[in-house]
KEMAR-31587 format. One record per residue (C-alpha): residue number from 0; residue in one letter; x, y, z. Coordinates in steps of 0.02 Angstrom, whole numbers, plus 50000, padded with zeros to 5 digits. Example, Ala and Ser with C-alpha at 12.3 -4.5 7.8 and 13.67 -1.06 7.14 Angstrom:
<sites>
+-----+---+-------+-------+-------+
!   k ! r !  east ! north !    up !
+-----+---+-------+-------+-------+
!   0 ! A ! 50615 ! 49775 ! 50390 !
!   1 ! S ! 50684 ! 49947 ! 50357 !
+-----+---+-------+-------+-------+
</sites>
This chain:
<sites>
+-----+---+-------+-------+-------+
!   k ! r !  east ! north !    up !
+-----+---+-------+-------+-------+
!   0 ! X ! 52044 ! 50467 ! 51545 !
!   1 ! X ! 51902 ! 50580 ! 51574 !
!   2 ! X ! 51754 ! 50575 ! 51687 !
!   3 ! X ! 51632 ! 50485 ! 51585 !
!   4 ! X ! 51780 ! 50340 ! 51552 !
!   5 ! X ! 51802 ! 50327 ! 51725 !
!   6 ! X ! 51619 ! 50300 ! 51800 !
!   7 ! X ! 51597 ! 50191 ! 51640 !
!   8 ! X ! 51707 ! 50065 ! 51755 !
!   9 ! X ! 51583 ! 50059 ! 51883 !
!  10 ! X ! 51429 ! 49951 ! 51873 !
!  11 ! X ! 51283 ! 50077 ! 51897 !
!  12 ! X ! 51249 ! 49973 ! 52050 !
!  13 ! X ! 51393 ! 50003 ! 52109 !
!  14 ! X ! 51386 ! 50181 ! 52091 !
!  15 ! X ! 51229 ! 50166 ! 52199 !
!  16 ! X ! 51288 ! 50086 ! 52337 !
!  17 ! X ! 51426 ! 50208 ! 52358 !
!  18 ! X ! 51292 ! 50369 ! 52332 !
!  19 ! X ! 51179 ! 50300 ! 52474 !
!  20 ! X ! 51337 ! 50244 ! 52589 !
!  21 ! X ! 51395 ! 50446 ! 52553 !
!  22 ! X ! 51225 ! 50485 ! 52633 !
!  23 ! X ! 51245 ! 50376 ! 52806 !
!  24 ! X ! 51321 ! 50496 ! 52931 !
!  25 ! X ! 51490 ! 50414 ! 52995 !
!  26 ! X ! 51496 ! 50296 ! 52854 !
!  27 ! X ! 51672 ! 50290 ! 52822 !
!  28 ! X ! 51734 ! 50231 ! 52654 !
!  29 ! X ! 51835 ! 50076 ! 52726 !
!  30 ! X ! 51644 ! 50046 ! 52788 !
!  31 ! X ! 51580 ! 50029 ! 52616 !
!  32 ! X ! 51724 ! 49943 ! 52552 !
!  33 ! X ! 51693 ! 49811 ! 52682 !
!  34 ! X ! 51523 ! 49801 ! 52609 !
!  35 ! X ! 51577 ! 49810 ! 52428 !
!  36 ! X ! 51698 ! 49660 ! 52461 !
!  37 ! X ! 51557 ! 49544 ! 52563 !
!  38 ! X ! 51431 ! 49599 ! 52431 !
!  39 ! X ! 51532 ! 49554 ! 52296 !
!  40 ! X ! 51616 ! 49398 ! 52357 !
!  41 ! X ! 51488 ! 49325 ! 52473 !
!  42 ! X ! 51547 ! 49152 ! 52447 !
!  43 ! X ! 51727 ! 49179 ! 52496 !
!  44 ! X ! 51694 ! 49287 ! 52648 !
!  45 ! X ! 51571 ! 49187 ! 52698 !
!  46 ! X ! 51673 ! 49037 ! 52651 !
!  47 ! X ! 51829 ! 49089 ! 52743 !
!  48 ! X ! 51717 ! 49136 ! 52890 !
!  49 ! X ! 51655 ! 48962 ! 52909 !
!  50 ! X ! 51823 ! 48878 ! 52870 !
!  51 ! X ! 51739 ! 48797 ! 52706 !
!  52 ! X ! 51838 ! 48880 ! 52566 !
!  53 ! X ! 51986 ! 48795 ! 52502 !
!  54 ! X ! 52087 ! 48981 ! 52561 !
!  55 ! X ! 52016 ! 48979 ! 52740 !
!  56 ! X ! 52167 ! 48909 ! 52806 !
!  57 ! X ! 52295 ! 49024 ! 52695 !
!  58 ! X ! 52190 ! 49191 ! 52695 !
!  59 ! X ! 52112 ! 49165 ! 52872 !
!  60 ! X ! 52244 ! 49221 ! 52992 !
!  61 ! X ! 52309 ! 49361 ! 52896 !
!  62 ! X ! 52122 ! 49420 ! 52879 !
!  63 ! X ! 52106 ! 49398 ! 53077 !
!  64 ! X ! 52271 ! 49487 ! 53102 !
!  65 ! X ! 52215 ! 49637 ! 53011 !
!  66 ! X ! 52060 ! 49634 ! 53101 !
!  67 ! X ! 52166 ! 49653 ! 53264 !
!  68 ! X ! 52281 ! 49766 ! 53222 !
!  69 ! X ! 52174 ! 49903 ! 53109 !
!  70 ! X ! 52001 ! 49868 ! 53191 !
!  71 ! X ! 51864 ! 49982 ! 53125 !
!  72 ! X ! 51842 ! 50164 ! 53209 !
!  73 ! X ! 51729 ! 50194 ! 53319 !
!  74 ! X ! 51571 ! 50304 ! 53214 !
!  75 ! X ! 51525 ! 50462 ! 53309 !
!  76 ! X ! 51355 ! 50398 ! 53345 !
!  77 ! X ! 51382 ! 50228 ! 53408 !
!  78 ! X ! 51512 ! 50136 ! 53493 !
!  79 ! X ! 51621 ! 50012 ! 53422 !
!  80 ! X ! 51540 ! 49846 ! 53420 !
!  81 ! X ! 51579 ! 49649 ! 53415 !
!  82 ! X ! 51580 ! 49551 ! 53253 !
!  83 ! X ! 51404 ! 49475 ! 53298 !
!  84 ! X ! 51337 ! 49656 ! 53347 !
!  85 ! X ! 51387 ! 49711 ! 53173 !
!  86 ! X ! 51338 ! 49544 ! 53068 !
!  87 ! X ! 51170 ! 49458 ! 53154 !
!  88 ! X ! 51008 ! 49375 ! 53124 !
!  89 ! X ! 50825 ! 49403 ! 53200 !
!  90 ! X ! 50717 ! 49255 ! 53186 !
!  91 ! X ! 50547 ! 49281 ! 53082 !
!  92 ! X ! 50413 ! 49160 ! 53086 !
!  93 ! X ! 50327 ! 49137 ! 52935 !
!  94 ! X ! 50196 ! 49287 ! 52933 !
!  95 ! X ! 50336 ! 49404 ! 53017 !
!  96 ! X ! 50451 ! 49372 ! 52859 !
!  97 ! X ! 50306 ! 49359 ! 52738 !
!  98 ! X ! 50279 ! 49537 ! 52793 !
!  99 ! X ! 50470 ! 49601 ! 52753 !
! 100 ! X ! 50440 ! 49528 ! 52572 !
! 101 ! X ! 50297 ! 49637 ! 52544 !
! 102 ! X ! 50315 ! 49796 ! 52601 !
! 103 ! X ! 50223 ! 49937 ! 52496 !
! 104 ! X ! 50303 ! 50081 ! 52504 !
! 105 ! X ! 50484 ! 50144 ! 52539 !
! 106 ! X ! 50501 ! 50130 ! 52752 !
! 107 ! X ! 50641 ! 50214 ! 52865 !
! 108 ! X ! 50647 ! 50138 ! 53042 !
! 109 ! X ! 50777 ! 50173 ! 53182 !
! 110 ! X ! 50780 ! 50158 ! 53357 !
! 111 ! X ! 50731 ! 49989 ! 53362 !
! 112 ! X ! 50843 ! 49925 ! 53499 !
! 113 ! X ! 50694 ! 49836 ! 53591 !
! 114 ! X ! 50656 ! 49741 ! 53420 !
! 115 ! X ! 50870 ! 49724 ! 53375 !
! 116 ! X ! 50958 ! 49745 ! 53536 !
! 117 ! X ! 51134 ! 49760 ! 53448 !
! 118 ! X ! 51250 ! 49901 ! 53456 !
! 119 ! X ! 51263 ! 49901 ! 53254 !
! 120 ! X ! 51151 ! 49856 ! 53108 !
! 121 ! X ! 50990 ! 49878 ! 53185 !
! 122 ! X ! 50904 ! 50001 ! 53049 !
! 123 ! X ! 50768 ! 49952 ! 52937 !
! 124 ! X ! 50782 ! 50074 ! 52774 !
! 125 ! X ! 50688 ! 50001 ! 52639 !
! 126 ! X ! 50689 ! 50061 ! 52473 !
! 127 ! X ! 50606 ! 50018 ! 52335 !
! 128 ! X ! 50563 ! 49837 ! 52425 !
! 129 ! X ! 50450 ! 49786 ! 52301 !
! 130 ! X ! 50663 ! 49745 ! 52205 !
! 131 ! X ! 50697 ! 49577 ! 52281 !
! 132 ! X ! 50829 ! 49474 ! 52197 !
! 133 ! X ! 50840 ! 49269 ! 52234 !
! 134 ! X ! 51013 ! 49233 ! 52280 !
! 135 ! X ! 51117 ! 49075 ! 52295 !
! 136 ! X ! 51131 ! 49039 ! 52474 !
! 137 ! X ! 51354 ! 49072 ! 52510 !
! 138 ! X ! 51311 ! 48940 ! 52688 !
! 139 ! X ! 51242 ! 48801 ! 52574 !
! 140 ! X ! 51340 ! 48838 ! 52390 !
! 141 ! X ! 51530 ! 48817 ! 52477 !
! 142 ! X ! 51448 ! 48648 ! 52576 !
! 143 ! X ! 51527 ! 48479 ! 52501 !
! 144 ! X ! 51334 ! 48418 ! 52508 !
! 145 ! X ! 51205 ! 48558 ! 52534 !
! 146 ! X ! 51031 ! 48562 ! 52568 !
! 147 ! X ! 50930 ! 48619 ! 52401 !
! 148 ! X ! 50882 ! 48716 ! 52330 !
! 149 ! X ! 50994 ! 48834 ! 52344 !
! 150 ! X ! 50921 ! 48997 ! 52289 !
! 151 ! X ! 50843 ! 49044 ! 52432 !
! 152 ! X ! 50914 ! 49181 ! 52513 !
! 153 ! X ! 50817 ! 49336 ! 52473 !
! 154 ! X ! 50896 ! 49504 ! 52470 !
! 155 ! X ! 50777 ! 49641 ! 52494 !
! 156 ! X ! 50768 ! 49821 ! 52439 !
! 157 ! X ! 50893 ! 49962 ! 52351 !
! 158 ! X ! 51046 ! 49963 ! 52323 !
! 159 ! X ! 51061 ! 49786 ! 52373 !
! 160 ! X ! 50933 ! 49696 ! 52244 !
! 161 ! X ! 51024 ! 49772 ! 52096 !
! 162 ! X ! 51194 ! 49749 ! 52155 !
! 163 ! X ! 51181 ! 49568 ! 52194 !
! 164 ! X ! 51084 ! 49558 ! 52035 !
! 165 ! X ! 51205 ! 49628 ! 51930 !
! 166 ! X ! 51356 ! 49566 ! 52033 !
! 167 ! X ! 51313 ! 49379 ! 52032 !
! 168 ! X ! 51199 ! 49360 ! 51852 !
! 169 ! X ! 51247 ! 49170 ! 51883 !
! 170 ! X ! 51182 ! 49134 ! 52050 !
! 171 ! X ! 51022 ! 49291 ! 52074 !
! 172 ! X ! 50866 ! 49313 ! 52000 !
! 173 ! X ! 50735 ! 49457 ! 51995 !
! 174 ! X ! 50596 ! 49386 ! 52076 !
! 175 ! X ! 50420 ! 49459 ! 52130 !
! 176 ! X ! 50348 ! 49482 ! 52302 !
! 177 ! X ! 50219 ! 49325 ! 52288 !
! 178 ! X ! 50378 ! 49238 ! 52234 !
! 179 ! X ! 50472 ! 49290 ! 52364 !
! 180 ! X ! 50339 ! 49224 ! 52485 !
! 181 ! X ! 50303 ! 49059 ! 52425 !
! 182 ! X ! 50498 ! 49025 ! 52430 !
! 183 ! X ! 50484 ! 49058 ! 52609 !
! 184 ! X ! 50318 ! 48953 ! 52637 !
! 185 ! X ! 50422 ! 48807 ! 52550 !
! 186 ! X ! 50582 ! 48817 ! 52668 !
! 187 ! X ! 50477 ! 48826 ! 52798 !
! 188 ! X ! 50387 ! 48667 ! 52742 !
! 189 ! X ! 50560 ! 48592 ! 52724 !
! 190 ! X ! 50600 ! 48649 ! 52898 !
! 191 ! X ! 50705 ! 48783 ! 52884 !
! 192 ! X ! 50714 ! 48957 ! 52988 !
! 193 ! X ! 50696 ! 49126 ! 52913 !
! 194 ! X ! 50810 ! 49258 ! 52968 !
! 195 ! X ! 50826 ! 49417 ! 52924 !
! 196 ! X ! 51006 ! 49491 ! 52927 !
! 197 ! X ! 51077 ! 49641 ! 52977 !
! 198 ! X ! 51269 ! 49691 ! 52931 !
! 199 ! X ! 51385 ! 49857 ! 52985 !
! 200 ! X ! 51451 ! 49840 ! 52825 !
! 201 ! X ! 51285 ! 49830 ! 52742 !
! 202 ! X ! 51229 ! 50013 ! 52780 !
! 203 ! X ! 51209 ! 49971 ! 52956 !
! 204 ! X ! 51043 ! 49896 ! 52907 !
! 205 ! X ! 50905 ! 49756 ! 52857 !
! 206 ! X ! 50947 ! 49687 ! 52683 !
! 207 ! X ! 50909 ! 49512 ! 52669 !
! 208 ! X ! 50801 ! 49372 ! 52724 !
! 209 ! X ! 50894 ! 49201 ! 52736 !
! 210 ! X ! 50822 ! 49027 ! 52755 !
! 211 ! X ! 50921 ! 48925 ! 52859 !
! 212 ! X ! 50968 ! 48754 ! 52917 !
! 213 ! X ! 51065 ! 48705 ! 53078 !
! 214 ! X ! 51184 ! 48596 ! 52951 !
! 215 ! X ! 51253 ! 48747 ! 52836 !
! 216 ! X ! 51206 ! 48899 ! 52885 !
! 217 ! X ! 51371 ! 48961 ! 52986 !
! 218 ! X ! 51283 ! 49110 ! 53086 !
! 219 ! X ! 51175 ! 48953 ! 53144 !
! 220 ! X ! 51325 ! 48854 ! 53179 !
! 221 ! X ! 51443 ! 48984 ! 53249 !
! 222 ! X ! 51286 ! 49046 ! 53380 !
! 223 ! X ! 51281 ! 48861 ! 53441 !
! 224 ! X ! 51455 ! 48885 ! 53485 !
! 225 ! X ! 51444 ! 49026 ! 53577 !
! 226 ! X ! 51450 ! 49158 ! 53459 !
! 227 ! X ! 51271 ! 49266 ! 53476 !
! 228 ! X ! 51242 ! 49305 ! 53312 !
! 229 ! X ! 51069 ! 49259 ! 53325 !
! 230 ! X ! 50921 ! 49335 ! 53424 !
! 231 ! X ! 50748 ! 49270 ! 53460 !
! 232 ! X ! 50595 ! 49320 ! 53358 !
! 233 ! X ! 50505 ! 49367 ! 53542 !
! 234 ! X ! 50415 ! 49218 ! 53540 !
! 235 ! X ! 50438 ! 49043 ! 53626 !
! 236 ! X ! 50345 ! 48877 ! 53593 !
! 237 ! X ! 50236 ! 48806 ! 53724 !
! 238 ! X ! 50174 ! 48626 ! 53721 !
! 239 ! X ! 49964 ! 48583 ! 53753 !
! 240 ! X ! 50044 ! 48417 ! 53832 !
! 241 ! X ! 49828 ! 48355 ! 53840 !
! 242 ! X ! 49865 ! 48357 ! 53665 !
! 243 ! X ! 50041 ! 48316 ! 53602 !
! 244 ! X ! 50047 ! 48135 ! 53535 !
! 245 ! X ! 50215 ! 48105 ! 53620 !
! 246 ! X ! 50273 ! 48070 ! 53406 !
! 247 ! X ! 50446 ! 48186 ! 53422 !
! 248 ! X ! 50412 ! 48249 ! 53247 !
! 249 ! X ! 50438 ! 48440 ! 53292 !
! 250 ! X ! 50602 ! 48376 ! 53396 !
! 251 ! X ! 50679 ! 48312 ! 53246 !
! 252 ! X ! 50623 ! 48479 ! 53171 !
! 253 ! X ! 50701 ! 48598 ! 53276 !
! 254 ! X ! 50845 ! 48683 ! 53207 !
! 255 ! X ! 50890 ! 48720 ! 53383 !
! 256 ! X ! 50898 ! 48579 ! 53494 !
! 257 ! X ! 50769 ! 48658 ! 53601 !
! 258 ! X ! 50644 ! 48527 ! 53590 !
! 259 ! X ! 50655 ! 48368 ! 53684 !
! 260 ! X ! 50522 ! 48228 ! 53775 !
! 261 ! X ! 50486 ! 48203 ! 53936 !
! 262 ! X ! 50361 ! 48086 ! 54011 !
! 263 ! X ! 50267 ! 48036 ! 53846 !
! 264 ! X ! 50258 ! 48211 ! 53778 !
! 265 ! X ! 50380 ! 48335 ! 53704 !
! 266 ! X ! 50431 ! 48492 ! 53809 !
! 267 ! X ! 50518 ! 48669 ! 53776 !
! 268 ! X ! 50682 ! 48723 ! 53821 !
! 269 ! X ! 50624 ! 48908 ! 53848 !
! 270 ! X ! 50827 ! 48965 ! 53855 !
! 271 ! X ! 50862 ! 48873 ! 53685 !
! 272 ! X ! 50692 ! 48885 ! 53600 !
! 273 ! X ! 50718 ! 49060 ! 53473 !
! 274 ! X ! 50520 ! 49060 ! 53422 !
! 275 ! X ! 50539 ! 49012 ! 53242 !
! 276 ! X ! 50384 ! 48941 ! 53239 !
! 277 ! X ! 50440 ! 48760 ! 53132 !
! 278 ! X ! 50399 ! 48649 ! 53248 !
! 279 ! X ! 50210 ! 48705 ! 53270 !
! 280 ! X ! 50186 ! 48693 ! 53085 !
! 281 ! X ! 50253 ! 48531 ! 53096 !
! 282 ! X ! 50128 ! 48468 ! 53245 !
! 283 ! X ! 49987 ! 48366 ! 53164 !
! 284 ! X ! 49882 ! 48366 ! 53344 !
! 285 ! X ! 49904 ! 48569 ! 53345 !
! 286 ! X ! 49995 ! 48543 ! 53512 !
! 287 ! X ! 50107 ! 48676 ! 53485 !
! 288 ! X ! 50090 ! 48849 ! 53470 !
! 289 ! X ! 50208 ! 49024 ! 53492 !
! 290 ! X ! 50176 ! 49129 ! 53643 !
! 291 ! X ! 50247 ! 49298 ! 53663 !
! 292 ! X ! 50393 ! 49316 ! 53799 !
! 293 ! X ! 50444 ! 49471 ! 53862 !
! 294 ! X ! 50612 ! 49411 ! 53903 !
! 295 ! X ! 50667 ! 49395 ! 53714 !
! 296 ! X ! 50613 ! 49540 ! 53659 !
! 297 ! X ! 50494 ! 49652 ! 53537 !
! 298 ! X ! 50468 ! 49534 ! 53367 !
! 299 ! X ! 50511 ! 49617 ! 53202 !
! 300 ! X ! 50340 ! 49618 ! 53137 !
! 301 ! X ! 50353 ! 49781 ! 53023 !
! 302 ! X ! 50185 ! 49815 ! 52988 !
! 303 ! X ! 50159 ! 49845 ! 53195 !
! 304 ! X ! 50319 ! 49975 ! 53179 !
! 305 ! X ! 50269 ! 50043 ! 53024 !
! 306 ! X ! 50071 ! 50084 ! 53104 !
! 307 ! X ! 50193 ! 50133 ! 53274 !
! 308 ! X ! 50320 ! 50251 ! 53198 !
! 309 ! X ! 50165 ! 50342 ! 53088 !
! 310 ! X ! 50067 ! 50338 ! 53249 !
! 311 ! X ! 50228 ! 50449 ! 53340 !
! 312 ! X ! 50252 ! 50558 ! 53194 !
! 313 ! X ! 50067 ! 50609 ! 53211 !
! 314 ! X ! 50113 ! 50650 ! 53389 !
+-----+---+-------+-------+-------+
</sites>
């Protein structure tokens, strides 16, 4: 079989994901084939991760065991991380995310452990992110009774738009960047919290935007339980209690739990609040709004590091 036979096997996606992982310094190749498999089985890693796939219970343990016994090298840049350093979500409010979904221009960002303080997957490398692909939500499509739609998680840039795209004809859809945002203005309407997610395996970098609900999205889930896949957006709600109404609505909103009332109005739980900005769309008396907090960190707004990282080159 000659050359031309061979790499007519491999989806030209494919072909692309490996060319760019080839480029990543330290990017091993069980690295990308950790990304190849989650890429192109999202629904059964995901749905062994969350214990919702019919094989959770037969392929789980062996899956943990190899975890444990071959656990990833450490890269010569980095040290070796925790699962939720290496697969986590930053909360976006609305504008933040609208942002992500309509960049421009091709963008390289690193150094950004003040706006993703993880010891992996913390790079924003977008190219061509004007290619944004619709995607099946895994958390919701393996549920016995999801929330709808489904199609809502947005992956964002090269390789990943055409490799999802091509990978999962079924369940993506090429979609534009106005598209993109009015998806997120609707989950947001329907309550939900944008993310956007960062994986090791993923080039150790920003490829999708997910719109989540406390009842099937597992990072959600498994960071209630202890596990910190999820970080703030740097902003926490604060209450105008001259003007709350005392009605609960952005309580029963809050994906988190961190809303609750107290003497006729509703108050903040500043440790559990993660700034997603919900429940002040939700407040009909506009008694809610985000304030910055220093304690949560820098928000992932990327037109601010875009304007700061030009700003140092010129420097």
């Amino acid at each position: 079989m000659d050359q031309r036979r061979r790499s007519g096997l491999i989806r030209p996606s494919t072909r692309a994901f490996r060319q760019e992982a080839r480029r990543i310094p330290g990017f091993s190749f069980s690295d990308w084939l950790h990304g190849y498999a989650y890429a192109r089985w999202p629904y059964l890693y995901i749905g062994i991760g969350t214990g919702e796939h019919v094989l959770a219970r037969i392929l789980g343990p062996p899956v943990r065991l190899v975890g444990k016994l071959f656990p990833a090298p450490p890269r010569p840049d980095r040290e070796t991380g925790t699962f939720a350093d290496g697969y986590h979500g930053k909360v976006v409010p609305l504008e933040a995310a609208a942002q992500l979904v309509t960049v421009q221009e091709d963008v390289t960002l690193t150094e950004l452990e003040q706006t993703i303080p993880f010891t992996l997957a913390r790079d924003i490398v977008l190219q061509n992110p004007d290619h944004i692909v619709a995607l099946e939500c895994p958390c919701r499509a393996i549920r016995d009774n999801p929330c709808e739609p489904l199609d809502v998680c947005l992956i964002v840039g090269e390789p990943f738009a055409s490799f999802v795209a091509e990978h999962h004809p079924r369940r993506a859809q090429w979609i534009s960047q106005e598209e993109a945002v009015q998806i997120l203005r609707e989950e947001q309407e329907r309550g939900h919290v944008s993310h956007a997610f960062f994986k090791d395996a993923m080039l150790g970098r920003f490829y999708a935007i997910c719109n989540c609900c406390s009842c099937c999205c597992g990072a959600m889930q498994a960071h209630s339980h202890g596990t910190p896949m999820l970080i703030s957006s740097g902003y926490v709600a604060r209450v105008n209690e001259a003007l709350c109404a005392g009605c609960e609505t952005c309580a029963n909103y809050c994906q988190f739990g961190a809303i609750f009332s107290s003497n006729g109005h509703s108050a903040v739980s500043a440790s559990a609040c993660m700034g997603c900005g919900v429940c002040a769309s939700k407040c009909q008396e506009g008694a809610i709004t985000l304030a910055r907090d220093l304690a949560k960190g820098e928000p992932l707004e990327i037109q601010k590091l875009i304007a700061q990282a030009a700003q140092a080159t010129e420097e």
